[in-house]
N, C-alpha and C positions, 0 to 999 in steps of 0.2 A: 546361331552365329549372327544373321541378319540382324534378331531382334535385340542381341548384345551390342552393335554396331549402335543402330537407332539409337540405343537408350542411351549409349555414351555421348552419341553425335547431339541429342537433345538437350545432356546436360552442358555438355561444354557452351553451346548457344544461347542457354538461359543462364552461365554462369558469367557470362561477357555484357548479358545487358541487365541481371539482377542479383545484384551483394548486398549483402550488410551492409558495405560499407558504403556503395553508391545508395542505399536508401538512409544513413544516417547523414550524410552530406547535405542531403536536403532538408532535414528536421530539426527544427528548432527547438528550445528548451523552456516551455513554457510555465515549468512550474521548479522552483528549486530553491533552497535556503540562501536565503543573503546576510551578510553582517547587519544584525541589530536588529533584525524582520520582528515587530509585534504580532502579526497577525499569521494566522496558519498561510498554507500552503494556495496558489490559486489549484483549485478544484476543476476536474476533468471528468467528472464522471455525475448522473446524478444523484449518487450516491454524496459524493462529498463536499455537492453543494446542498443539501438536506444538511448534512453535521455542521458544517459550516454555520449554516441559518440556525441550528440548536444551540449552538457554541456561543453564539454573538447572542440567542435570547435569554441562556441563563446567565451570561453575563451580565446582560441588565439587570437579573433577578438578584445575583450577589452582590451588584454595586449598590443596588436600594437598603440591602439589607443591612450590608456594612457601614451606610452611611447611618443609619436606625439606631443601630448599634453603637455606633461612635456618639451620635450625638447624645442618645443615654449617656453615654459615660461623663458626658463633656457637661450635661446638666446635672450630674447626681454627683458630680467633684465638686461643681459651684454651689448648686441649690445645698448639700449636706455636706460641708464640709466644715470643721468642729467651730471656725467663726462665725460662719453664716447660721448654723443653728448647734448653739451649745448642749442643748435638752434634746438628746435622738430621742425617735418614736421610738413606744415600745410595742408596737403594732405588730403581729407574727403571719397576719394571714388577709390576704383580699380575694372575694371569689370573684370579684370580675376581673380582674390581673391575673389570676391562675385560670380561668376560664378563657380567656384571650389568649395568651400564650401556649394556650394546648392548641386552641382550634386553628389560627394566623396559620403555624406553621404544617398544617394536618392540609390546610388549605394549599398554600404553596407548593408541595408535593405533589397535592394532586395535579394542580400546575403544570406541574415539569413531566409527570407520569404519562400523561395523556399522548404529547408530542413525542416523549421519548421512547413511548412501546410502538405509537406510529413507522418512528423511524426501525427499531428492530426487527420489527414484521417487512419493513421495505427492503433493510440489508438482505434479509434472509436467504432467498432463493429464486430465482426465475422459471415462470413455468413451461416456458417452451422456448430454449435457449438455439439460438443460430448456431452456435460452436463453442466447443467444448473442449476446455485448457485443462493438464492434469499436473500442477506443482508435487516435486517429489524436495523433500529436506536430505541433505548429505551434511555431514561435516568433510570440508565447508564451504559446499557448491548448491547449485541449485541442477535440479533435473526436471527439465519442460517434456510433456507429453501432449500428442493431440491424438486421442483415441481414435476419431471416424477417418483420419487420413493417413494411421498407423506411420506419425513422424515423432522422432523422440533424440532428444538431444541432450549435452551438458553444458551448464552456464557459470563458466571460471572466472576466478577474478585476476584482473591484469596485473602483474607485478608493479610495484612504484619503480622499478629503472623501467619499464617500458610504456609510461606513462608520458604522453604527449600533450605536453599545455598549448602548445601551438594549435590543436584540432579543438580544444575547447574541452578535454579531457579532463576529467576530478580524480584526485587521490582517494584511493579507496570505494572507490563510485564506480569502477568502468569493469564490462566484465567481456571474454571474446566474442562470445555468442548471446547478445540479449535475444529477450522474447517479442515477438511479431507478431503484433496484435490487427485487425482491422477497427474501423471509426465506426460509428453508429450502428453497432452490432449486439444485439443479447449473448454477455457470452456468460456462460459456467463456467466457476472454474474450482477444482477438486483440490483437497490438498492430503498429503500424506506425508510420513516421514518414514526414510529406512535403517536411522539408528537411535538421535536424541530426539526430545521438543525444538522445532524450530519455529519462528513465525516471519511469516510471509507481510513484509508490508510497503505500501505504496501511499503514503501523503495524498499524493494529487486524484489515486483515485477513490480514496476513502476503506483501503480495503487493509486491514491487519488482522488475520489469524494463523492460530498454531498448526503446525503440522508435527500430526502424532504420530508414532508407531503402530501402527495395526489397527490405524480408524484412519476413516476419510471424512473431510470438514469439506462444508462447502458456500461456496455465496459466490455473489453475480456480478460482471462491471458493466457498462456502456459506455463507453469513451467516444466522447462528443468533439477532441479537437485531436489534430495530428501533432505529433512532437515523440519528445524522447522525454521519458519518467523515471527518478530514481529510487530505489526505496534500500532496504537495509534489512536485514534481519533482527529482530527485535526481543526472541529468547536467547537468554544464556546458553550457548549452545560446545560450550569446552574455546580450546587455548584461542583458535583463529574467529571468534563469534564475531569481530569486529572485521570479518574482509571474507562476508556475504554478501554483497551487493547485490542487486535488484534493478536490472534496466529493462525498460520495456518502451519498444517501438511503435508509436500507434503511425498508421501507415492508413493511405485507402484501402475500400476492398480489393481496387482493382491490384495493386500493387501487394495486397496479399494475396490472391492468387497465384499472381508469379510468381513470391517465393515460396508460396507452398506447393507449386509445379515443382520448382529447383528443388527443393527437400524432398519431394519423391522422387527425385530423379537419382539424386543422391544416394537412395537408401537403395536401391534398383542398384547401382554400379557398387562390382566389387570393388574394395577398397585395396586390395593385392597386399593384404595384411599389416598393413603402416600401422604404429601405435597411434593410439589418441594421446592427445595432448594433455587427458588426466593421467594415462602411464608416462608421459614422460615427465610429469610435475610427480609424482607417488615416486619417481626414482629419484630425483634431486633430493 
């Protein structure tokens, strides 16, 4: 009876000085699609400043090429074309022009190969991770787990009538409960799914893969600046695929602590059998 008292007296205390919503009040939005944006996303992690820096090199590598290509074209129209030389060659074969054209682009390859297995050995996996995120796929929610503090939640997405532009709210973007994350943290994060493919993805922090049915996927983030991140689900996932959304809270440590105090505190106090908000949206 005491320690039922405590645990409620604890949560009410922590629920007055740490919310969602008092820690999204304070966070800005540092990475998000604008009208007309050329360039990807700014990068939060250093995962997606590595794609970033591969993005903008093969870039230069396609622009030299198309320019090669073009300008071929633009001299073999002038140079052979039926006034400039009435008599075509009847020439069929050059080994150094078929020698060059094999190796030029054998070489380019290797190019891009080098940097780009770099970078997939560096997505891959972290080896000795601070904390430990479990993404579950639903149609059409998302389910956050955090294994070693036995907290587990679900992340709905907000209907368009209760959608608030005045707070800086996105249609289609805002979901009740995003996930809280800490800053400069090795985190894992696991993915799975409990019915179709889905994929988990996040722009800012470079991170998109699927979550399957009856396998777990895995890869790593470090989120270097505080703010609010939005991402989307990216597999075909049936009728609602398109109102998946993806928010994620990067916060201090210290300020995840507290709410990861509050979410145990939560999980500790009866609930006196109130539905969750996924059964009253499953009855609508």
């Amino acid at each position: 009876m005491v320690k039922s008292l405590l645990d409620t007296l604890s949560y009410f205390i922590l629920s007055v000085f740490v919310t969602t919503d008092a820690i999204a009040e304070e966070l800005e939005t540092p990475s998000f699609p604008v009208p007309w944006q050329m360039n990807l996303q700014n990068p939060a992690t250093p995962v997606a400043e590595r794609l970033i820096e591969f993005h903008n090199f093969l870039l230069v590598i396609i622009i030299i090429i198309s320019l090669i290509v073009l300008g071929l074209l633009i001299w073999c129209a002038i140079r052979y074309n039926s006034k400039a030389n009435p008599i075509p060659s009847k020439n069929t074969h050059n080994t150094l022009i078929e020698v060059l054209w094999t190796v030029i682009p054998i070489i380019i390859l290797l190019i891009i190969a080098v940097p780009s297995y770099r970078l997939l050995y560096f997505m891959d996996r972290i080896e000795d991770p601070e904390l430990t995120v479990k993404v579950v796929g639903n149609q059409w929610y998302w389910t956050y787990e955090f294994p070693d503090y036995e907290i587990e939640f679900d992340s709905l997405p907000i209907p368009d009538n209760e959608i608030d532009i005045t707070k800086g709210q996105h249609r289609l973007f805002e979901v009740d409960t995003p996930l809280i994350l800490p800053i400069n943290t090795d985190i894992r994060i696991l993915f799975t799914s409990n019915d179709v493919l889905h994929a988990w993805t996040v722009p800012a922090f470079g991170v998109k893969l699927d979550t399957v049915p009856g396998r777990i996927n895995e890869t790593w983030t470090h989120i270097t600046r505080k703010g609010k991140f939005y991402g989307q689900c990216s597999e075909l996932c049936g009728i609602n695929h398109s109102a998946m959304p993806i928010v994620v809270h990067a916060v201090s440590k210290e300020d995840f602590e507290k709410w990861r105090q509050n979410q145990t505190a939560l999980n500790i106090i009866d609930t006196q059998g109130k539905p969750s908000r996924l059964a009253l949206i499953s009855k609508e």
